[in-house]
MILUM-104321 format. One record per residue (C-alpha): residue in one letter; x, y, z. Coordinates in nm, 4 decimals, always signed. Each point is the difference from the previous one (the first is absolute). Layout:
// MILUM-104321
<rec><aa>A</aa><X>X</X><Y>Y</Y><Z>Z</Z></rec>
...
END
This chain:
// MILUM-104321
<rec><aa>X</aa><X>-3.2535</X><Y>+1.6951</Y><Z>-3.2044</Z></rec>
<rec><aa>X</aa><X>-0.2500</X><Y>-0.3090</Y><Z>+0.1083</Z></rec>
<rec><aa>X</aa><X>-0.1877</X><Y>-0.1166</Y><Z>-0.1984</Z></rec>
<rec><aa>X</aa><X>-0.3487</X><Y>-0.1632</Y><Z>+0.0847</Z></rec>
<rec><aa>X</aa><X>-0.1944</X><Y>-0.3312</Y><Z>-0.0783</Z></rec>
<rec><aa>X</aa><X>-0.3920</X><Y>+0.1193</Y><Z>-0.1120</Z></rec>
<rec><aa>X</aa><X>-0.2995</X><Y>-0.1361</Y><Z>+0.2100</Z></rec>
<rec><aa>X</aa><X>+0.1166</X><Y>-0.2380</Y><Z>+0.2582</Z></rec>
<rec><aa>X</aa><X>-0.2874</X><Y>-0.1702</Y><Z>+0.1859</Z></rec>
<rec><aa>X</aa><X>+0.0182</X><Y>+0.2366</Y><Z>+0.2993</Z></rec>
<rec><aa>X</aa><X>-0.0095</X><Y>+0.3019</Y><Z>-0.1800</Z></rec>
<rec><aa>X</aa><X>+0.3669</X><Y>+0.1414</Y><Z>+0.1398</Z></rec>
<rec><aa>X</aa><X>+0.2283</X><Y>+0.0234</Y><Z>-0.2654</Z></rec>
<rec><aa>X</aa><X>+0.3608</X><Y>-0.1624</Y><Z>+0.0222</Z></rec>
<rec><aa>X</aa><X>+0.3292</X><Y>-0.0137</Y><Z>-0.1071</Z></rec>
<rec><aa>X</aa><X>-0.0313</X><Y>-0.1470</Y><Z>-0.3188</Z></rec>
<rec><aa>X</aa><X>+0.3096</X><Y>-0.2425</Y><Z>+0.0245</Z></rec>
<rec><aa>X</aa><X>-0.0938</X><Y>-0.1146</Y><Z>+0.3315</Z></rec>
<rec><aa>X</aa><X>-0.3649</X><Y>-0.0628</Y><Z>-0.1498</Z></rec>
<rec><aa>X</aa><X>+0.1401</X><Y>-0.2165</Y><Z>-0.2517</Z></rec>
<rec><aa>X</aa><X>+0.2433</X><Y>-0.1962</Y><Z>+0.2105</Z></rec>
<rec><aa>X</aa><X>-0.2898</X><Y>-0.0633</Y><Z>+0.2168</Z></rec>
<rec><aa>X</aa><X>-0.2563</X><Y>-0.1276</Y><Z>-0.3107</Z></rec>
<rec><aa>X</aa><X>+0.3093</X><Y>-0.1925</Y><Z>-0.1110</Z></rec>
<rec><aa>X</aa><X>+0.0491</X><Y>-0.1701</Y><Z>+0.3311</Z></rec>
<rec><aa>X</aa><X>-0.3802</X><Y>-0.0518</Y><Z>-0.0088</Z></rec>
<rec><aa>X</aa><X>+0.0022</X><Y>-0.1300</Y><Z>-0.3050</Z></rec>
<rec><aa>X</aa><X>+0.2548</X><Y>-0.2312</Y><Z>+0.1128</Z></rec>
<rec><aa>X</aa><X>-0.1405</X><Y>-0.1521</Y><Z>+0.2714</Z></rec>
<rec><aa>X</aa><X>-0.3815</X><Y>-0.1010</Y><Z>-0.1773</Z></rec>
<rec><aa>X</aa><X>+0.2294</X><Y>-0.1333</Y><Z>-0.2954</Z></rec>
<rec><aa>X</aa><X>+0.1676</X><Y>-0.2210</Y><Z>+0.2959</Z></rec>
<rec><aa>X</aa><X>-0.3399</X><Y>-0.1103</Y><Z>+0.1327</Z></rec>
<rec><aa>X</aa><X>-0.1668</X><Y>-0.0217</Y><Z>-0.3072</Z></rec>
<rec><aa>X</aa><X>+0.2927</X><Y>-0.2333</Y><Z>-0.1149</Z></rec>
<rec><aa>X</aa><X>-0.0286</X><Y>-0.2369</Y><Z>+0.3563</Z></rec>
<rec><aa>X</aa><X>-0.3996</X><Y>-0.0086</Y><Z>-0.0717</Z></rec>
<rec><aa>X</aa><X>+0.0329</X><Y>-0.0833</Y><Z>-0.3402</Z></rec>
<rec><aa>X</aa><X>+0.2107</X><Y>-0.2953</Y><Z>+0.0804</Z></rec>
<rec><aa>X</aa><X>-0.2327</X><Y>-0.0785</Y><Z>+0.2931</Z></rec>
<rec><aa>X</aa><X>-0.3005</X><Y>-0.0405</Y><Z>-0.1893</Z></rec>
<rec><aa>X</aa><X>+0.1466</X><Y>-0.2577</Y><Z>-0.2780</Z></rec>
<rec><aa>X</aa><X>+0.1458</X><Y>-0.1567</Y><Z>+0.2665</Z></rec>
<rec><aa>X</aa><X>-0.3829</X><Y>+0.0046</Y><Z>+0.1900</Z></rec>
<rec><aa>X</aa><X>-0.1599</X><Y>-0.1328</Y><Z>-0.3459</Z></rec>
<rec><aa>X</aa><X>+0.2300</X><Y>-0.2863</Y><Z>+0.0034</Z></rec>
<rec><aa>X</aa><X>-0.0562</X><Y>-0.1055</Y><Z>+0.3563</Z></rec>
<rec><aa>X</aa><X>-0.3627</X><Y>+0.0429</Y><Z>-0.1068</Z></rec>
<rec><aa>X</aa><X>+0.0679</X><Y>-0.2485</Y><Z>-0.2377</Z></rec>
<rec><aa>X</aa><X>+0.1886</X><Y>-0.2787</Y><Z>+0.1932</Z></rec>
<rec><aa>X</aa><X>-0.1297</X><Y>+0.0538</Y><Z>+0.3556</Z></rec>
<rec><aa>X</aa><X>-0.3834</X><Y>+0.0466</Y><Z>-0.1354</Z></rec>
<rec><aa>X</aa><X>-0.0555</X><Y>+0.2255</Y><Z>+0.2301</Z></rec>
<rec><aa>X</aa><X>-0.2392</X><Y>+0.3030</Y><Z>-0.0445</Z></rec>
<rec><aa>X</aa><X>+0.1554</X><Y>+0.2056</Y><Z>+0.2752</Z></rec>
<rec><aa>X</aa><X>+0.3335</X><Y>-0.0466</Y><Z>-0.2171</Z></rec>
<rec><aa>X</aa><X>-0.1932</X><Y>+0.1756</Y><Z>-0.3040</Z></rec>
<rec><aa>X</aa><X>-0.2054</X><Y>+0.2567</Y><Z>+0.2081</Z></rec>
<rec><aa>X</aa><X>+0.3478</X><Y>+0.0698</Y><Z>+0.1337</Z></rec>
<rec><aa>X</aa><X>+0.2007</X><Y>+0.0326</Y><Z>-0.3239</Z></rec>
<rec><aa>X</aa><X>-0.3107</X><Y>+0.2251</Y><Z>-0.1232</Z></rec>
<rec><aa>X</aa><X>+0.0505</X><Y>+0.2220</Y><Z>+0.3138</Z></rec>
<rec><aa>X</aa><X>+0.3977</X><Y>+0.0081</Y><Z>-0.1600</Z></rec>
<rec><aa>X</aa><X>-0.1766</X><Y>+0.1238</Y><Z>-0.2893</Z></rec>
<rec><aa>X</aa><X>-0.1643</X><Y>+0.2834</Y><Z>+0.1372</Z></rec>
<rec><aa>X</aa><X>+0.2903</X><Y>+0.0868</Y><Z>+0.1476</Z></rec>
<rec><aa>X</aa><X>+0.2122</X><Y>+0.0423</Y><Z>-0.3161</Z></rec>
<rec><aa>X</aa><X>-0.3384</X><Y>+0.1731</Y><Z>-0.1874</Z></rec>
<rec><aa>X</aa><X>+0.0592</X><Y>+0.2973</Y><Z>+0.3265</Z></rec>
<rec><aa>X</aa><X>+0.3640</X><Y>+0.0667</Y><Z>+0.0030</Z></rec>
<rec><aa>X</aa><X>-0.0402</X><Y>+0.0029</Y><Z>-0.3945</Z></rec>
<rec><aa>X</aa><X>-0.2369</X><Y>+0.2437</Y><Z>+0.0402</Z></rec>
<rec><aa>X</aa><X>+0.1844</X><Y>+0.1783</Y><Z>+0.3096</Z></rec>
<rec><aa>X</aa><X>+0.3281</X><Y>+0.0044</Y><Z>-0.2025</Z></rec>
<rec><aa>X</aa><X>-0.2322</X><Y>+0.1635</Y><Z>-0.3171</Z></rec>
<rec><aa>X</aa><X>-0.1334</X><Y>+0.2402</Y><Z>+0.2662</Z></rec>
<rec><aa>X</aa><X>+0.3196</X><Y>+0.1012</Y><Z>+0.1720</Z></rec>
<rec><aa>X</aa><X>+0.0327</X><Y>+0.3881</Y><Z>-0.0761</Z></rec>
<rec><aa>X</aa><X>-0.3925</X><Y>+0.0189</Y><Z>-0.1565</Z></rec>
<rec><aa>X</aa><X>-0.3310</X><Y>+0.1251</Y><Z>+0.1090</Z></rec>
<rec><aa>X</aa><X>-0.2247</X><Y>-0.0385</Y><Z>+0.2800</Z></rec>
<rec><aa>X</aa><X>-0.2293</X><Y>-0.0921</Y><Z>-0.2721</Z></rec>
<rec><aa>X</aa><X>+0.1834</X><Y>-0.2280</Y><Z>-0.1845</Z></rec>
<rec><aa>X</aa><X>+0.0989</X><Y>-0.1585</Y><Z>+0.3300</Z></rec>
<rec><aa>X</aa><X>-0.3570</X><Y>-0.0341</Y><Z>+0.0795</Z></rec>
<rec><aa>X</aa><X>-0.0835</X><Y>-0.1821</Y><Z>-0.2887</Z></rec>
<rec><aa>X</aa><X>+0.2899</X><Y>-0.2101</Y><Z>+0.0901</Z></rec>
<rec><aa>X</aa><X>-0.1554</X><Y>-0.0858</Y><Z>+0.2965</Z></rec>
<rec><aa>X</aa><X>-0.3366</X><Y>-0.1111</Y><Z>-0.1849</Z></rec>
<rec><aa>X</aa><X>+0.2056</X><Y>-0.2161</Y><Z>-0.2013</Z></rec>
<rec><aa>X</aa><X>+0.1868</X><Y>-0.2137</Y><Z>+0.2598</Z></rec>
<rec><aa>X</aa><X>-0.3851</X><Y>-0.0423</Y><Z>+0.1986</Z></rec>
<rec><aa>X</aa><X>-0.0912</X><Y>-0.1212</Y><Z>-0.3297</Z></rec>
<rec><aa>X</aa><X>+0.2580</X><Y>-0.2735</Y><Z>-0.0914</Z></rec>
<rec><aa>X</aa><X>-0.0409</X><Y>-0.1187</Y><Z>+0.3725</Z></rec>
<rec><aa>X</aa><X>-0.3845</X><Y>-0.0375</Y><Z>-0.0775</Z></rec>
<rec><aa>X</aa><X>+0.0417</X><Y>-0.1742</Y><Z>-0.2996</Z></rec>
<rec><aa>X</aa><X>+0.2682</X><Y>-0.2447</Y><Z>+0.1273</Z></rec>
<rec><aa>X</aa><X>-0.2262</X><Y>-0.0836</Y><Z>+0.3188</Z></rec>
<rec><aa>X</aa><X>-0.2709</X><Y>-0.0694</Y><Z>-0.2617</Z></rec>
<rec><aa>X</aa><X>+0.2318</X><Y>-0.2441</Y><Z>-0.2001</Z></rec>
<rec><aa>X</aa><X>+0.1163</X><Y>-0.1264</Y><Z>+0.3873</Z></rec>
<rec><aa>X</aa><X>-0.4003</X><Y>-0.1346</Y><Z>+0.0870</Z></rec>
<rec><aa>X</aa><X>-0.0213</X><Y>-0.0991</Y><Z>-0.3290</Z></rec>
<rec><aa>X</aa><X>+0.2922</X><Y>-0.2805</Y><Z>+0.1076</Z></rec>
<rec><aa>X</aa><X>-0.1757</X><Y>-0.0478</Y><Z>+0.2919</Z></rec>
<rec><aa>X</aa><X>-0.2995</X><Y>-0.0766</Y><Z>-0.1669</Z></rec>
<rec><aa>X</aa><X>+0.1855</X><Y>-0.2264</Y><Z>-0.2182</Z></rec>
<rec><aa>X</aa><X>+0.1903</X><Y>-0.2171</Y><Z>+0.2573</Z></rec>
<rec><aa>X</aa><X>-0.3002</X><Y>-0.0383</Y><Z>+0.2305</Z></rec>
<rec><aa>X</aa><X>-0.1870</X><Y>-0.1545</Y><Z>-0.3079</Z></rec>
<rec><aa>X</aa><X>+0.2960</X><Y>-0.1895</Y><Z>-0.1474</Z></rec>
<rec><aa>X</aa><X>+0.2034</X><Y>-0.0602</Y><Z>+0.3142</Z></rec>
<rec><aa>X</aa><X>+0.3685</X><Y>-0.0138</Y><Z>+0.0791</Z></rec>
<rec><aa>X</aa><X>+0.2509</X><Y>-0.1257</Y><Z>+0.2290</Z></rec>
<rec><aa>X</aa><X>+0.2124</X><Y>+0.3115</Y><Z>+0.0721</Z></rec>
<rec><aa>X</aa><X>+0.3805</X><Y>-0.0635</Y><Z>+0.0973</Z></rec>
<rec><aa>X</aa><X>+0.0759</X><Y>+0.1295</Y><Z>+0.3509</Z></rec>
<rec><aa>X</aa><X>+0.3895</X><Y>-0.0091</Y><Z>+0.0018</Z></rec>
<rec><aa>X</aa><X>-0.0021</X><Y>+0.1513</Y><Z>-0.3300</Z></rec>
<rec><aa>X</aa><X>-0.2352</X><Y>+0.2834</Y><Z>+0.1018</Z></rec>
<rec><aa>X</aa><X>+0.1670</X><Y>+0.0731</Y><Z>+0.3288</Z></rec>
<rec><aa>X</aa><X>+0.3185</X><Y>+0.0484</Y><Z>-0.2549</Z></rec>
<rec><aa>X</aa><X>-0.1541</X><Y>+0.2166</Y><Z>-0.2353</Z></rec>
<rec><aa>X</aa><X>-0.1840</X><Y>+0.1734</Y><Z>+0.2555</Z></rec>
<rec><aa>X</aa><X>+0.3701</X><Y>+0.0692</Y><Z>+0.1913</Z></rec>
<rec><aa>X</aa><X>+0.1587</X><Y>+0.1274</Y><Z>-0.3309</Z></rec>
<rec><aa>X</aa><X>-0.2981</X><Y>+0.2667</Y><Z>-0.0229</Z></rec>
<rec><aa>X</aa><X>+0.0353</X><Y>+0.1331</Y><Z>+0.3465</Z></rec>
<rec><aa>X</aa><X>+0.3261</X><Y>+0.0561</Y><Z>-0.0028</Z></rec>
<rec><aa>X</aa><X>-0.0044</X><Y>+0.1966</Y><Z>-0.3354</Z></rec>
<rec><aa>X</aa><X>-0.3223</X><Y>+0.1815</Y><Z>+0.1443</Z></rec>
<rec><aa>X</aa><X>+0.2202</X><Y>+0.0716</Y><Z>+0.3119</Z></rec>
<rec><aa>X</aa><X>+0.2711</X><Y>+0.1206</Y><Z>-0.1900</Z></rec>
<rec><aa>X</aa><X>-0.1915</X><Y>+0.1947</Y><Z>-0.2203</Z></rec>
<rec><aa>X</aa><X>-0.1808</X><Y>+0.1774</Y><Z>+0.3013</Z></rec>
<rec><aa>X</aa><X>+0.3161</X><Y>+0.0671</Y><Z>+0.1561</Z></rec>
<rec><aa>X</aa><X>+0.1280</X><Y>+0.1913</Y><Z>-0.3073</Z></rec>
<rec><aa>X</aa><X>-0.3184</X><Y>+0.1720</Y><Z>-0.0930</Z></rec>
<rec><aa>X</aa><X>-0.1131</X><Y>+0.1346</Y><Z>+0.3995</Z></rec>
<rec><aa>X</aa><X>+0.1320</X><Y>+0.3242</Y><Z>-0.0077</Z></rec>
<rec><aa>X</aa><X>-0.2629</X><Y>+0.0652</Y><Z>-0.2739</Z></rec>
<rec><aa>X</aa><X>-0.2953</X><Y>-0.1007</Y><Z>+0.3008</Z></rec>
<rec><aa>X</aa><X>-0.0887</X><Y>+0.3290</Y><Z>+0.0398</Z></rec>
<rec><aa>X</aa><X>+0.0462</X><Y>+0.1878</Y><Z>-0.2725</Z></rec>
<rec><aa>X</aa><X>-0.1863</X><Y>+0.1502</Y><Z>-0.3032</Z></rec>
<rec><aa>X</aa><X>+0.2928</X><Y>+0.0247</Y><Z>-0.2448</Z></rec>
<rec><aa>X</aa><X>-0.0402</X><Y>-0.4230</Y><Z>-0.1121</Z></rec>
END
């Protein structure tokens, strides 16, 4: 007898093991690009730091946003059009808030001034593109679909 997972996304019921190895694999890879993001934005706060570069911060913050989404894909992963609505409304807020906290720095620098660190940003700004690359590579098959 098969059994069957309740109230996939589509509405089609499936195999129930072959459900869960799929949320497992899921699972898997947002806990792989949440980990790479993670790293990426202390990484992006540091080169903040040394390179005094607001790019560098707006960057690491973007990093951030990142790992607030694939926490909340990885919660949503096998859950509710609703609940993956709201997840939605979360990540557009945490990017709203960190571009406020962004033009804040702006505002800062451009009163205060700085001498940013080109070498050091180009660096910084290498490291984040190839995790972001990476990352995309991993996560594409999921470009079209409604189940993360």
């Amino acid at each position: 007898m098969v059994r069957f997972a309740h109230g996939d996304c589509w509405g089609i019921l499936k195999p129930k093991g072959q459900s869960l190895l799929k949320e497992a694999a899921d699972k898997k890879r947002m806990l792989i690009a949440l980990t790479a993001n993670s790293a990426m934005f202390f990484i992006g706060v540091v080169g903040w730091r040394l390179a005094d570069s607001t790019s560098l911060l707006a960057d690491a913050f973007d990093m951030l946003a990142d790992v607030s989404g694939y926490i909340v894909a990885w919660l949503a992963i096998g859950r509710s059009a609703v609940f993956k609505a709201n997840a939605a409304r979360w990540n557009g807020s945490m990017l709203v808030l960190l571009g406020v906290i962004v033009v804040a720095e702006v505002i800062h620098r451009m009163l205060g001034g700085s001498e940013p660190q080109g070498l050091l940003i180009l660096a910084f700004a290498a490291m984040s593109l190839v995790v972001n690359g990476c990352v995309l590579a991993m996560l594409s098959r999921y470009r079209n679909s409604v189940e993360v």
